[in-house]
C-alpha positions as CSV (number, residue, x, y, z in Angstrom):
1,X,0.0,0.0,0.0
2,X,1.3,3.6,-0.9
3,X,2.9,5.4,2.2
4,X,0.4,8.3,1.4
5,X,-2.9,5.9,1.5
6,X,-1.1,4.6,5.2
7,X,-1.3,8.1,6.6
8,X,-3.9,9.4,4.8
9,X,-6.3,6.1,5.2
10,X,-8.9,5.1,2.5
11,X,-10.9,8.1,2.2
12,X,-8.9,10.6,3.4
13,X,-7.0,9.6,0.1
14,X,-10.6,9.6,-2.0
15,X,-11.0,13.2,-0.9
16,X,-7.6,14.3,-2.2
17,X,-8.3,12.3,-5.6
18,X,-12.1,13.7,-5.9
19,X,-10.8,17.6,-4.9
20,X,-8.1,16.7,-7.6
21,X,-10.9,15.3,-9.9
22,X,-12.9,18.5,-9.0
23,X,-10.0,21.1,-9.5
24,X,-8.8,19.5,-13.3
25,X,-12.2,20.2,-14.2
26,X,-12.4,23.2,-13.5
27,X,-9.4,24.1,-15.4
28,X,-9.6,22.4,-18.3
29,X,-13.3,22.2,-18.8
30,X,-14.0,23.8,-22.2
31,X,-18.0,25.3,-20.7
32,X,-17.6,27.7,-17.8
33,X,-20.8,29.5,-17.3
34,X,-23.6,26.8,-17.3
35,X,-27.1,28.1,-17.9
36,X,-30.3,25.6,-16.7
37,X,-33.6,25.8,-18.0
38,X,-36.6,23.3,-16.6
39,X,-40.1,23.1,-17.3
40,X,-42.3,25.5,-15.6
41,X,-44.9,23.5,-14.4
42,X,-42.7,20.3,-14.3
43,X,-43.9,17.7,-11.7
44,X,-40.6,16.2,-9.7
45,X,-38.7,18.5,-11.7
46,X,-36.8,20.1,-8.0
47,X,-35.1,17.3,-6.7
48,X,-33.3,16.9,-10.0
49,X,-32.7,20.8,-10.9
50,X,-31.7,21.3,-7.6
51,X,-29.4,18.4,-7.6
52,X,-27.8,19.8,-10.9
53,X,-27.3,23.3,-9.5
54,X,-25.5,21.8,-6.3
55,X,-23.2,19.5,-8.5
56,X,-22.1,22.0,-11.3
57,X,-21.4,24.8,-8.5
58,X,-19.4,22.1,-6.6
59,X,-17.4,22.5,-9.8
60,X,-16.4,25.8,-9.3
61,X,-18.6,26.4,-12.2
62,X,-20.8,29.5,-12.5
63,X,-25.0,28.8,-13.1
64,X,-27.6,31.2,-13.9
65,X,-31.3,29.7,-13.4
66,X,-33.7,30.2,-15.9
67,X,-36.7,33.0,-14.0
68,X,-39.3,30.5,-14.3
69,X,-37.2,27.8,-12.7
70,X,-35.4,29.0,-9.7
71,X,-38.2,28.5,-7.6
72,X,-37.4,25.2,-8.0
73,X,-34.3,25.1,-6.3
74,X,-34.0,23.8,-3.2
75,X,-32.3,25.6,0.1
76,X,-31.2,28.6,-2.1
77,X,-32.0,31.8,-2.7
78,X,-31.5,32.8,-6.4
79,X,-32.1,35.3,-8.9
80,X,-33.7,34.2,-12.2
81,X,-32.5,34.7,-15.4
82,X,-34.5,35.6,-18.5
83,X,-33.7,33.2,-21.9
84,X,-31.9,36.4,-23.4
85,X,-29.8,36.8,-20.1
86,X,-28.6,32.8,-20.9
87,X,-28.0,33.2,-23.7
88,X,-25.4,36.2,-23.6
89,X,-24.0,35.2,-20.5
90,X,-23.6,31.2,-20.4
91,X,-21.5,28.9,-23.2
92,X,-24.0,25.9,-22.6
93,X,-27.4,25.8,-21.8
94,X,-29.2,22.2,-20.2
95,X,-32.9,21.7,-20.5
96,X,-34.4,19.8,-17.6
97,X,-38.1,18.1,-19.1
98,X,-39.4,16.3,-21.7
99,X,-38.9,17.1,-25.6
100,X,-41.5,20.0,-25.6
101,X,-38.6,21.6,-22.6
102,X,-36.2,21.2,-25.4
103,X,-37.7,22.9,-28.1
104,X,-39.1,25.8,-26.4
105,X,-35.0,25.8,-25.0
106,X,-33.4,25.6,-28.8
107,X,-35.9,28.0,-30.2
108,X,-35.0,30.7,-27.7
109,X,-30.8,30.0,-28.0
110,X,-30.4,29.1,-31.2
111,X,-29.6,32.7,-32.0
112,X,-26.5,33.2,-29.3
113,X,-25.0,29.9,-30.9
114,X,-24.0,28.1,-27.9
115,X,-24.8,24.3,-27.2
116,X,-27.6,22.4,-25.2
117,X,-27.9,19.3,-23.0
118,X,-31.1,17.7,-22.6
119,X,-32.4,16.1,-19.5
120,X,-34.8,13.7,-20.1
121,X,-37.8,13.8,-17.3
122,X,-40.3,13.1,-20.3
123,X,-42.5,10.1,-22.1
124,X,-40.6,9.2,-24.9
125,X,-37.5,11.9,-24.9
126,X,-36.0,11.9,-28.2
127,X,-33.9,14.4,-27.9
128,X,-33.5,14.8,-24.1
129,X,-31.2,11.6,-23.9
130,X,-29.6,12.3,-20.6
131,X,-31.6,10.2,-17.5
132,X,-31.3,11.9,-13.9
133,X,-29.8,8.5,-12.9
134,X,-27.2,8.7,-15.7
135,X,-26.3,13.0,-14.8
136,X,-23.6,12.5,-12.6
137,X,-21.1,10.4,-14.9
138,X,-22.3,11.5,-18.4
139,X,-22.5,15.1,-17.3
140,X,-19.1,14.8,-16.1
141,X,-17.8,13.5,-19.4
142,X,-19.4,15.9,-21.4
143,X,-18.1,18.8,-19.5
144,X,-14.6,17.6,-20.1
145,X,-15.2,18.0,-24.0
146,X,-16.0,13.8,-24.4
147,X,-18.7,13.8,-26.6
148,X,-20.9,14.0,-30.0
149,X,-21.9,17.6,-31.1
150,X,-24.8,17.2,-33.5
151,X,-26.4,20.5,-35.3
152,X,-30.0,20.4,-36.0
153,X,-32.1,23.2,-38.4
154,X,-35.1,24.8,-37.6
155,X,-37.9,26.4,-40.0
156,X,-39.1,29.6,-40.4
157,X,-42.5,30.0,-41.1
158,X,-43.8,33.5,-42.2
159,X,-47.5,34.2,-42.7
160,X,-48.3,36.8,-45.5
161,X,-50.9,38.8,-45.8
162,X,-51.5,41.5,-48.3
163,X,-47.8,41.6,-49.3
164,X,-46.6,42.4,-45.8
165,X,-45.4,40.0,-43.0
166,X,-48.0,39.3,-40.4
167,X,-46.3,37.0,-38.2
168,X,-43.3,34.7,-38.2
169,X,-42.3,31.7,-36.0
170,X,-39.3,29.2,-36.0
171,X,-39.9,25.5,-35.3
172,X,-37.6,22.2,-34.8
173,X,-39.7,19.7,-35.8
174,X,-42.6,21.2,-38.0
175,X,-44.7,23.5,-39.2
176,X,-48.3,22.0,-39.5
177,X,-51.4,23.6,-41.4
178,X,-55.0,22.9,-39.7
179,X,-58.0,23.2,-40.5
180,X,-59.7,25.4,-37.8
181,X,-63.2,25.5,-36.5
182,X,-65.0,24.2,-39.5
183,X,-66.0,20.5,-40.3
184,X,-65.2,20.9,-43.7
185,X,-61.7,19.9,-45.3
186,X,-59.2,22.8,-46.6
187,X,-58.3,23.1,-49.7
188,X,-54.4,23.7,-50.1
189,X,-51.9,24.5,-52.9
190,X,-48.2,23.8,-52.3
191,X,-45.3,24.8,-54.5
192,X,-41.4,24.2,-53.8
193,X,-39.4,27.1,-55.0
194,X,-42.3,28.5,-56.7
195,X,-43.0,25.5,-58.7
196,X,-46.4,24.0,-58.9
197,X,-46.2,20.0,-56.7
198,X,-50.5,19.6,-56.2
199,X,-53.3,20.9,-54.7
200,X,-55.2,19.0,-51.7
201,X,-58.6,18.7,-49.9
202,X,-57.2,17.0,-46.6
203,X,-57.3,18.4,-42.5
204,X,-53.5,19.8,-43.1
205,X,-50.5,19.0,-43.4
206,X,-47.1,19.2,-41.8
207,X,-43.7,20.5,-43.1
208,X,-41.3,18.2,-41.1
209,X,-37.4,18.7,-40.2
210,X,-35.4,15.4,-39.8
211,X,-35.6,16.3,-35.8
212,X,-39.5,16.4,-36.5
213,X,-39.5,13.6,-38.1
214,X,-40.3,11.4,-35.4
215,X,-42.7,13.7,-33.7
216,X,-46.2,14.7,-35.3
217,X,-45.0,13.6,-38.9
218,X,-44.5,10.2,-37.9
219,X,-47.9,9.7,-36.4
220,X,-49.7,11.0,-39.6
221,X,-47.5,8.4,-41.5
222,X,-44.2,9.6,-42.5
223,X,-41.0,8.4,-42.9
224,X,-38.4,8.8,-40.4
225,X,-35.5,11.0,-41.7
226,X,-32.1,10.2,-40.5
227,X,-31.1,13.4,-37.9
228,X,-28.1,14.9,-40.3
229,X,-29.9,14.6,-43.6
230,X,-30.2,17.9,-45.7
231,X,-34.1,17.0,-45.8
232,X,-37.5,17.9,-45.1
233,X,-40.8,16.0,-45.6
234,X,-44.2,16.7,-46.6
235,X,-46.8,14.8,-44.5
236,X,-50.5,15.4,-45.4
237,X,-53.2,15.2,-42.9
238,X,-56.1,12.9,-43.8
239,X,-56.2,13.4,-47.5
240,X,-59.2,13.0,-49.4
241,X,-57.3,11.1,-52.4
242,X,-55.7,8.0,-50.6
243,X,-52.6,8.5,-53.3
244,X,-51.7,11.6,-51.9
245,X,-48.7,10.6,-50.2
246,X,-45.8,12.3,-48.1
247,X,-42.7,13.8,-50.3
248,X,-39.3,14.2,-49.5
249,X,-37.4,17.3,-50.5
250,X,-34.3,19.3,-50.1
251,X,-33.7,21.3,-48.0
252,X,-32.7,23.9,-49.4
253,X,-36.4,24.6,-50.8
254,X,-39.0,27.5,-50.3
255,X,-42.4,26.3,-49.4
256,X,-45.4,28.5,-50.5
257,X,-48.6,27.1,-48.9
258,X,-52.0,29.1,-50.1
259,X,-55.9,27.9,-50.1
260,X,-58.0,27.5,-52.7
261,X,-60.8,27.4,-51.3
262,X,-64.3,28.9,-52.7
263,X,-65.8,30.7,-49.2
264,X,-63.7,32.0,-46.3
265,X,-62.3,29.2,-43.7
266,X,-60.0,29.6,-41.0
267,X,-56.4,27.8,-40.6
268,X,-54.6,27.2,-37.8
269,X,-50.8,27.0,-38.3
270,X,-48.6,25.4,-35.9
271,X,-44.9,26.0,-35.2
272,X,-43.9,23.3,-32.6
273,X,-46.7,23.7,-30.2
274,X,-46.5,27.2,-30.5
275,X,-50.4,28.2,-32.2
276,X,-50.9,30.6,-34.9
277,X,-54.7,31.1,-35.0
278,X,-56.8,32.9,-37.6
279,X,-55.0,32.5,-40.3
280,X,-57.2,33.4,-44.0
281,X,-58.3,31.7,-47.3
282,X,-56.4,34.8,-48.7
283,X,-53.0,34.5,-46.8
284,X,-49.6,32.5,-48.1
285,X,-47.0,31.0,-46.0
286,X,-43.9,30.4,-46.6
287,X,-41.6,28.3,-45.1
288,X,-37.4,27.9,-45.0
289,X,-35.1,26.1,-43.5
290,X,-33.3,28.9,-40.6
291,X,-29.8,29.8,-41.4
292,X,-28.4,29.2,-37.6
293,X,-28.3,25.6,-36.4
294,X,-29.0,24.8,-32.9
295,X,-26.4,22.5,-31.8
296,X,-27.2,19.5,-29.2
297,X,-24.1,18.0,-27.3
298,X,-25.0,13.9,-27.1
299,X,-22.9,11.6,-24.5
300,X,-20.4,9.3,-25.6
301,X,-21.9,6.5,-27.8
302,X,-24.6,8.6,-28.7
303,X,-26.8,5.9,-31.2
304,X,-29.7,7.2,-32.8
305,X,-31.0,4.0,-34.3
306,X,-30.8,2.5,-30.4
307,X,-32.7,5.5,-29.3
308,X,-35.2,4.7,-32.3
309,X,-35.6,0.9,-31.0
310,X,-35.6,2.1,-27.5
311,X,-38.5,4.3,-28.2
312,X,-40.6,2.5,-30.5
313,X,-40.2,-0.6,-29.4
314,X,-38.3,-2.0,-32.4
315,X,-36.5,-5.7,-32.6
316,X,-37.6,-7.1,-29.0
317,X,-36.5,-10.3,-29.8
318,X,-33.2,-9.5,-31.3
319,X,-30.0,-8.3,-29.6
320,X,-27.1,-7.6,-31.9
């Protein structure tokens, strides 16, 4: 046994190794300032928030709270941060929830360019791929720079009316066009890049990113769209014409959505689960992939077809 472990004994040696552990971190950690955002009305959220808070200032990090989260934190007193605060002020921003946490997080940073973590105190969590039981280790790692950086688009929707701008939205997994307070179908024209691809009497359809893909687009019947392909897929909503099936495209495209239909209806347009009401036969929207990425930091192994199986429920009987 080492002469230091004799005089030291067993754990007085651990604490020297972990305050070691702790102090290498610090310095060589690439993420200083650590931003946290959790969901507002999250159930069970504090035990794990506040747990995350106590670890990452036990790293001699500093942590700004999201305002709608501190009071979450337990045997503190803290002043909340606004998104716009987080995102000047922190180089990595985790999101403590389910996927819904995680898009309301990437729409709100993606403009500051800095990474996220997600958390995953959800249902299904395809994008929040961190458990609470997993945060000390993998959290660890990632701080230390050991892991997969992924960048995922969003889309820009922009409802026009009479030539001007009316409203615009950004979305990571789809824009969706609804039918709204009526019983009847609506009747919609599409064209990519100002090209004429069909005209439909359905309840909507959705304009899906490769993150989106296996979100609302994947319960109307699309195809699931491998995370880094330049992509995006049309899904219509209950079609009248059964061959009127969901397209792939570049993603690169313009999207012009307009109605053609013969008295005034309301549409609903949906950007995430952010609602656009009241939109008219009259209006067009257009829709384009964002220029800014957000970028999502993934553990070690990071394995999108496990996630896929783990999720769905693919090849039970099977283990490669």
């Amino acid at each position: 046994m080492p002469l230091v472990v004799k005089l030291l004994g067993s754990y007085g040696f651990f604490c020297i190794i972990q305050a070691f552990t702790d102090c290498y971190l610090a310095m060589h950690t690439p993420f200083k300032t650590i931003g946290i955002i959790g969901k507002p009305s999250g159930l069970g959220i504090a035990d794990t928030l506040s747990g995350l808070y106590d670890y990452l200032k036990g790293q001699n990090l500093t942590v700004y709270i999201a305002e709608d989260s501190v009071k979450f934190i337990k045997n503190h007193r803290l002043e909340g941060h606004s998104i716009a605060e987080l995102g000047q002020l922190c180089d990595l921003v985790i999101a403590i929830g389910g996927d819904g946490t995680f898009l309301a997080a990437a729409r709100a940073i993606v403009e500051y360019d800095i990474p996220l973590i997600g958390i995953n105190l959800g249902r299904l969590g395809f994008l929040v791929d961190i458990s609470p039981n997993e945060l000390p280790e993998k959290l660890h790692r990632i701080l230390q720079g050991h892991c997969t950086e992924e960048q995922r688009y969003l889309l820009r929707a922009k409802i026009i009316r009479d030539g001007q701008v009316i409203h615009e939205e950004t979305a990571v997994n789809e824009v969706a066009i609804h039918r709204w307070v009526t019983p009847s179908m609506i009747e919609i024209v599409t064209k990519i890049d100002n090209v004429f691809l069909n005209s439909q009497r359905s309840d909507g359809l959705v304009i899906s990113t490769p993150t989106g893909s296996t979100a609302y687009s994947l319960s109307a019947g699309g195809p699931i769209l491998y995370p880094s392909l330049n992509a995006l897929v049309l899904v219509p909503l209950n079609p009248h014409t059964l061959s009127n099936r969901p397209i792939v495209i570049h993603d690169t495209a313009e999207i012009e959505i307009s109605f053609c239909q013969t008295k005034q209806i309301n549409a609903l347009v949906t950007c995430d689960h952010i609602e656009i009401p009241d939109v008219i036969i009259s209006d067009k929207i257009l829709i384009k992939k964002d220029p800014k990425p957000i970028r999502i930091l993934h553990p070690e192994g990071h394995d999108f077809f496990q996630i896929l199986r783990n999720k769905l429920n693919w090849s039970s009987g099977y283990h490669s």
